[in-house]
C-alpha positions as CSV (number, residue, x, y, z in Angstrom):
1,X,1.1,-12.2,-2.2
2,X,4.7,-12.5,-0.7
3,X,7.3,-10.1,-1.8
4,X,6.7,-6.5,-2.3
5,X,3.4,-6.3,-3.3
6,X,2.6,-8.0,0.2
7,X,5.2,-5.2,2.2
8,X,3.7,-2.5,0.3
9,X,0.3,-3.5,1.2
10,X,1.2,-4.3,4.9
11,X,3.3,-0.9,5.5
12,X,0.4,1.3,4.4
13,X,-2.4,-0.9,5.5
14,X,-4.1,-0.7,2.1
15,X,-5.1,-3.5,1.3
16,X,-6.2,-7.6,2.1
17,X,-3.1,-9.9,1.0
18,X,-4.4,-13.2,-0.7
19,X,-2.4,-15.6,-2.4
20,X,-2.5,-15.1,-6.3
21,X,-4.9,-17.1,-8.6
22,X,-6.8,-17.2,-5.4
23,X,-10.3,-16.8,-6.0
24,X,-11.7,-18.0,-2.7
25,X,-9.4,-15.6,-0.8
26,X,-10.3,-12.9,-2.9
27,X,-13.9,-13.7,-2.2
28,X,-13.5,-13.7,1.1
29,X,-11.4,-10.6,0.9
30,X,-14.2,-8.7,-1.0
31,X,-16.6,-10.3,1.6
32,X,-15.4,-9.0,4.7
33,X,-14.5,-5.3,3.4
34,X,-18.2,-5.3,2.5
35,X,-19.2,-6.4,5.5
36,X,-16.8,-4.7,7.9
37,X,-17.5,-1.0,7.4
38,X,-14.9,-0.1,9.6
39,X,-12.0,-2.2,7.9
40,X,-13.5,-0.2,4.5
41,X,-13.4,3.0,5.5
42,X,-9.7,2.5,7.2
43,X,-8.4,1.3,4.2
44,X,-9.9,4.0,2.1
45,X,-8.5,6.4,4.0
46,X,-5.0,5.1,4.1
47,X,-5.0,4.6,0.4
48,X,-4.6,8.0,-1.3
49,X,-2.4,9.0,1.8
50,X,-0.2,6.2,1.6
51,X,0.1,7.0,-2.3
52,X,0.6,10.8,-1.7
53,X,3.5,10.5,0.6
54,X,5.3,7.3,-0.8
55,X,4.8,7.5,-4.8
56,X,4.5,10.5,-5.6
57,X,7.4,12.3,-7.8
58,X,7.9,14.9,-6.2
59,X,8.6,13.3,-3.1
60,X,10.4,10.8,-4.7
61,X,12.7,13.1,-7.0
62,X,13.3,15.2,-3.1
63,X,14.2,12.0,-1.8
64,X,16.4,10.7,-4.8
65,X,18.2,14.6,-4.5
66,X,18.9,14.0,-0.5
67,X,20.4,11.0,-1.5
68,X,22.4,12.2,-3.9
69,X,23.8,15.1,-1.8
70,X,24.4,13.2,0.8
71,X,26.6,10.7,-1.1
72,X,28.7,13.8,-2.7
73,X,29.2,14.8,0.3
């Protein structure tokens, strides 16, 4: 998927991109995460950490605050 969904994906390694309505990519995608243990378990990993530091609202409200006191300054 091109856009943000693709960047999102891409910046945290999270994920396979496949083109949407794809279901031979996403076949193949489900395919070679079942087969490449290694490519799993690195995307596992990265999930919730990925999550944790970029979505969550507490990081995000800190972030939204710097922002905000850096522009009133």
């Amino acid at each position: 998927v091109d856009g943000e969904s693709k960047d999102i994906v891409e910046a945290g390694g999270v994920g396979i991109g496949i083109q949407p309505e794809s279901a031979t990519q996403l076949a193949d995608a489900v395919l070679r995460l079942a087969s490449d243990r290694a490519l799993y378990a690195e995307i596992s990993s990265c999930g919730r950490g990925y999550a944790e530091r970029e979505f969550d609202r507490n990081v995000l409200a800190d972030r939204y605050i710097e922002v905000i006191q850096r522009l009133s300054s």
